[in-house]
RODO-2510 file (C-alpha; in nm, 4 decimals, decimal comma):
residues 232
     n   res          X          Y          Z
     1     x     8,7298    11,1285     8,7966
     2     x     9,1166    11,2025     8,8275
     3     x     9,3308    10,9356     8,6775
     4     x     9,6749    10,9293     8,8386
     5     x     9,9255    10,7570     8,6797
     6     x    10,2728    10,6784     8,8616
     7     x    10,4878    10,6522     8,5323
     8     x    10,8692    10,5069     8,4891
     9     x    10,8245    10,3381     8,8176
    10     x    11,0913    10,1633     9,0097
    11     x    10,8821     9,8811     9,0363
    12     x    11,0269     9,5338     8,8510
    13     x    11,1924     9,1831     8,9373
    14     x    11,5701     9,1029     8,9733
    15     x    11,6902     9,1315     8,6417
    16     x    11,8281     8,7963     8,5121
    17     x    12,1758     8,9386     8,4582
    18     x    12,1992     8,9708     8,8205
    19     x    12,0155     8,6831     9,0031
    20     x    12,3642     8,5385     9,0662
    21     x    12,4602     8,8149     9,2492
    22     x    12,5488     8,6965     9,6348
    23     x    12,3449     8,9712     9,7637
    24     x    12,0489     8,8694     9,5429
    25     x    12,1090     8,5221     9,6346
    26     x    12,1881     8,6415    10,0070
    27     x    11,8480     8,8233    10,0309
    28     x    11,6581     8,5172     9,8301
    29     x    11,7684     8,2638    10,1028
    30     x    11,6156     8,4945    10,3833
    31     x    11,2926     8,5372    10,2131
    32     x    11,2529     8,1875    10,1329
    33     x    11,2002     8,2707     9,7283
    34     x    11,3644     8,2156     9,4471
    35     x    11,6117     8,4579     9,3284
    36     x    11,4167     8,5879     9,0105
    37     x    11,1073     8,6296     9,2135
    38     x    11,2137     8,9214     9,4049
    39     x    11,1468     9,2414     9,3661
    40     x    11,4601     9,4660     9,3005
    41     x    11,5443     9,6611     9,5858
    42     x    11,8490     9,9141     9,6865
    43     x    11,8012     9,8765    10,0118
    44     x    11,9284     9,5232     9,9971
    45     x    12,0703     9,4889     9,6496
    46     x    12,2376     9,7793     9,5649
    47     x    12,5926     9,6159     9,4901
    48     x    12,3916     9,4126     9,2684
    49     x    12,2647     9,6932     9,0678
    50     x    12,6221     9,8962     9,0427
    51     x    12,6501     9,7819     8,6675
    52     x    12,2711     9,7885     8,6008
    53     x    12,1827    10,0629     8,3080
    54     x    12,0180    10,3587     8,5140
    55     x    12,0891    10,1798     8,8341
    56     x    11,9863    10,5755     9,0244
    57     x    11,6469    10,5218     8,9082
    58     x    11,5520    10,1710     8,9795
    59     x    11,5097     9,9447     9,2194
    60     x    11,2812    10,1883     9,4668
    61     x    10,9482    10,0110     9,5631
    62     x    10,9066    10,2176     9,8525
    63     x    10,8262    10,5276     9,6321
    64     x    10,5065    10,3070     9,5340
    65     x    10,4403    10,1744     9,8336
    66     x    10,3829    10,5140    10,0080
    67     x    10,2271    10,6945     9,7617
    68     x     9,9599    10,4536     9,7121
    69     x     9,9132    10,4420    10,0960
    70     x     9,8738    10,8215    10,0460
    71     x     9,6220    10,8318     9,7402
    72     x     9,3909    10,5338     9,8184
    73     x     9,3299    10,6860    10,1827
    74     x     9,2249    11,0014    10,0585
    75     x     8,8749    11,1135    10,0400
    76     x     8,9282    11,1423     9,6595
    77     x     8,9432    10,8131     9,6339
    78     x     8,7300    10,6761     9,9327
    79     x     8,4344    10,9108     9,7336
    80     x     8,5133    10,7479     9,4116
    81     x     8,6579    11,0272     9,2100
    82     x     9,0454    10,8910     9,2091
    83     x     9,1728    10,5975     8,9401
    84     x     9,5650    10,4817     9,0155
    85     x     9,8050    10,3294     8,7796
    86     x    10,1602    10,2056     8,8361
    87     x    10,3271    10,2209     8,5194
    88     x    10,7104    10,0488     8,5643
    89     x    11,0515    10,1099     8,4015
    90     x    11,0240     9,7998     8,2047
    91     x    10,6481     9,9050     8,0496
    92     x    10,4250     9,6993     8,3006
    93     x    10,1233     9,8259     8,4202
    94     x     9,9410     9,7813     8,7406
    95     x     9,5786     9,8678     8,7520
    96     x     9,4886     9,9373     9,1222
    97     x     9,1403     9,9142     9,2618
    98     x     8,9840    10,1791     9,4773
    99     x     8,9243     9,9070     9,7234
   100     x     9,2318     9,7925     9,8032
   101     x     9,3683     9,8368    10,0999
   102     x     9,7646     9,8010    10,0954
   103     x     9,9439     9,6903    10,3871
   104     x    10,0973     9,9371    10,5564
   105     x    10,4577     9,7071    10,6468
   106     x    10,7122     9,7208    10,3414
   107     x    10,7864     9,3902    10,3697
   108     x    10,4447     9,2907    10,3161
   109     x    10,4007     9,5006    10,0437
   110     x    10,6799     9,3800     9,8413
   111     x    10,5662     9,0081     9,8713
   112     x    10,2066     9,1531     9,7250
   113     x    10,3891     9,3160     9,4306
   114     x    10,5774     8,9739     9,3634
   115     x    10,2807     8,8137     9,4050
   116     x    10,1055     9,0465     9,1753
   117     x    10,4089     8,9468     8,9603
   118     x    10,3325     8,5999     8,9573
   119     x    10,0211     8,5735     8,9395
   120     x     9,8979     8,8788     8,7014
   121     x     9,6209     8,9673     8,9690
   122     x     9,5377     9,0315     9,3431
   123     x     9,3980     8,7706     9,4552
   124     x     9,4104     8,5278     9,1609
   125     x     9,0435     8,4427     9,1488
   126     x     8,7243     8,6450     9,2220
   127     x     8,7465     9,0482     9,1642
   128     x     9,0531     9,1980     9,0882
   129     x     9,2421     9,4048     9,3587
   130     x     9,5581     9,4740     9,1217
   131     x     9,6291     9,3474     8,7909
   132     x     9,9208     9,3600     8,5916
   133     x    10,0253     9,3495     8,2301
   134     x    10,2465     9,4014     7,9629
   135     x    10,1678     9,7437     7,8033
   136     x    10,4047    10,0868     7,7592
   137     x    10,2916    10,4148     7,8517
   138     x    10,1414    10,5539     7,5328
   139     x     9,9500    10,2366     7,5187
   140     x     9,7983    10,2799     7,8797
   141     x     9,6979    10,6387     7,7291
   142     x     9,5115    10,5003     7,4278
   143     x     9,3324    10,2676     7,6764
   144     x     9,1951    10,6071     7,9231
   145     x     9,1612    10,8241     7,6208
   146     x     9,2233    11,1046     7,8282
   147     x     9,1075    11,4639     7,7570
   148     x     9,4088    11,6472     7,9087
   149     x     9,6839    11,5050     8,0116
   150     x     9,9527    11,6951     8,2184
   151     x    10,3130    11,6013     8,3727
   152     x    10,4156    11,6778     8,6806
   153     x    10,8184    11,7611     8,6587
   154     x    11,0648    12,0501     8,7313
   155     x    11,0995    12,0126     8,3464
   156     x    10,7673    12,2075     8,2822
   157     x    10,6363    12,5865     8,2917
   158     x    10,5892    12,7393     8,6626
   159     x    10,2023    12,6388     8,7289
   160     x     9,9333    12,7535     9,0594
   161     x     9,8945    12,3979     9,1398
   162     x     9,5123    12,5290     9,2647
   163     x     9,4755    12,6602     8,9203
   164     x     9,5763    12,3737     8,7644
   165     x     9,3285    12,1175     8,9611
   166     x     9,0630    12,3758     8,8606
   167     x     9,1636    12,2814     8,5010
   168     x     9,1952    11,9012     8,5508
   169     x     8,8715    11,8902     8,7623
   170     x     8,6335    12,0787     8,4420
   171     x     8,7690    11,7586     8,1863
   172     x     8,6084    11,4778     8,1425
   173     x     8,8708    11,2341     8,1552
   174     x     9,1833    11,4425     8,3227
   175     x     9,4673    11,2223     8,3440
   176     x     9,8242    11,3421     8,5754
   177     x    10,1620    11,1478     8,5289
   178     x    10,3880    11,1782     8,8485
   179     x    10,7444    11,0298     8,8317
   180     x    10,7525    10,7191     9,0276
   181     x    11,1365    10,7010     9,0316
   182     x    11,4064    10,8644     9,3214
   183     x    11,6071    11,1511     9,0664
   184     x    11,6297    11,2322     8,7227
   185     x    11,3463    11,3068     8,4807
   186     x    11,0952    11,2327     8,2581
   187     x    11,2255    11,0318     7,9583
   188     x    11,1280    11,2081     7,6069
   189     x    10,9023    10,9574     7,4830
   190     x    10,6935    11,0262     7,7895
   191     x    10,7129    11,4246     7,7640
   192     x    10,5638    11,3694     7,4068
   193     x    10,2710    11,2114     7,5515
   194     x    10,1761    11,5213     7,7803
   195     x     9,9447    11,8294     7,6724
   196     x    10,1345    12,0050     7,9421
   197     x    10,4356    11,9544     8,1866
   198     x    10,3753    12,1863     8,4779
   199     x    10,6297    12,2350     8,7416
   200     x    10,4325    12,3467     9,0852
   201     x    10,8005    12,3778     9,3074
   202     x    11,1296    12,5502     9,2083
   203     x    11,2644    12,1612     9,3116
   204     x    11,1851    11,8606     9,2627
   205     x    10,9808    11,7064     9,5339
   206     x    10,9081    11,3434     9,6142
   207     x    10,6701    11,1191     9,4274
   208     x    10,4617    11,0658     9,7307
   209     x    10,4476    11,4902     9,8020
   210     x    10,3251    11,5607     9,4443
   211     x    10,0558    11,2805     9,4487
   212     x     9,9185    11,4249     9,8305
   213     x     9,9404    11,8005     9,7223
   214     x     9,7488    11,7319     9,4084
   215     x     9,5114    11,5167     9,5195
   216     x     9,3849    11,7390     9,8239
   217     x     9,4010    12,0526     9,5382
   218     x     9,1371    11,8472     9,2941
   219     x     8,9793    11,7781     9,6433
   220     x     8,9229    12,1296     9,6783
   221     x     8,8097    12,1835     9,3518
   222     x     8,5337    11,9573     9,3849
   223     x     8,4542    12,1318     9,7082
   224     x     8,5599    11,7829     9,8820
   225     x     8,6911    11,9477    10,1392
   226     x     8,6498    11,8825    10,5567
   227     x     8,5617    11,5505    10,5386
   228     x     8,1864    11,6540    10,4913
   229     x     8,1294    11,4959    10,1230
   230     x     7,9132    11,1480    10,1225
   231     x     8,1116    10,8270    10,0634
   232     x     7,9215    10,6160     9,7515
***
């Protein structure tokens, strides 16, 4: 099992020190919501944001939305060898079931996530589809007790990703952190957390690239390969 965790994400609500904003406020009227219960987003707020600390790496809930499209369609997941996490910028985490299925329109997506928001779980009653609570990074850690943990940031040592999913896929608890912000990198705090930070492109590639190019490398290493393994 390959736990995948999506850490720093641009995932949160309007910050309070900017629900006045007329483009929050603009954006709240068309979606029928209250200002606060949005989810930030630079596509519509980004004059909003201007004077936000690290405005360049919030406010993206796109990068989410397509990499979990990505990861829960894969046959990783679909043969139950794939556990996702959305850790955010302000130290939520999302727990994701296998089963969900996200919707593939943005729009929709978003109103899930503030849902999610609202609610603390997908759907509120019955089993779980997402869950969210207040936890930081090292504390999401403690809870996986993972055997090796490795980041995935231009930061780190030149790695073979192959190689490196060979590694991951002989642990028994293999964990892999993958920025879930647009630019910059990982903070410190999070670095410290790693066994290894492995860099597997002379560049920095997008959240979404590094979650599908890993994911079909472990696939390989568990010889999950042309659509041949049996679903559970």
């Amino acid at each position: 099992m390959l736990t995948v965790i999506l850490a720093e994400s641009s995932l949160e609500l309007v910050p309070k020190e900017i629900v006045g904003h007329p483009s929050i406020r603009l954006d709240a009227r068309r979606r029928r919501k209250r200002p606060e219960q949005l989810l930030l987003d630079r596509s519509y707020h980004h004059r909003a944001m201007v004077g936000l600390p690290d405005s360049e790496r919030r406010g993206r809930p796109d990068i989410i939305h397509i990499t979990l499209l990505t990861s829960l369609g894969s046959p990783l997941n679909l043969t139950g060898h794939l556990m996702l996490y959305v850790h955010t910028v302000g130290d939520h985490v999302v727990s994701v079931s296998p089963r969900l299925r996200i919707p593939r329109n943005s729009e929709r997506f978003k109103g899930l996530m503030e849902q999610l928001f609202e609610s603390q779980r997908v759907p509120p009653t019955g089993e779980p589809l997402l869950e969210i609570r207040k936890m930081d990074l090292c504390g999401l850690l403690e809870t996986i007790d993972p055997t090796y943990t490795v980041g995935f940031t231009v930061q780190g040592e030149d790695r073979r990703l192959q190689d490196l999913a060979m590694s991951l896929a002989r642990e028994k608890r293999p964990v892999a952190m993958i920025g879930g912000f647009p630019r910059g990198r990982f903070s410190k705090e999070t670095i410290s957390l790693t066994d290894e930070v492995a860099r597997i492109y002379p560049v920095g590639l997008e959240t979404w690239t590094v979650a599908a190019w890993l994911i079909f490398a472990y696939e390989q290493a568990l010889g999950l390969n042309q659509g041949l393994a049996k679903t559970p």
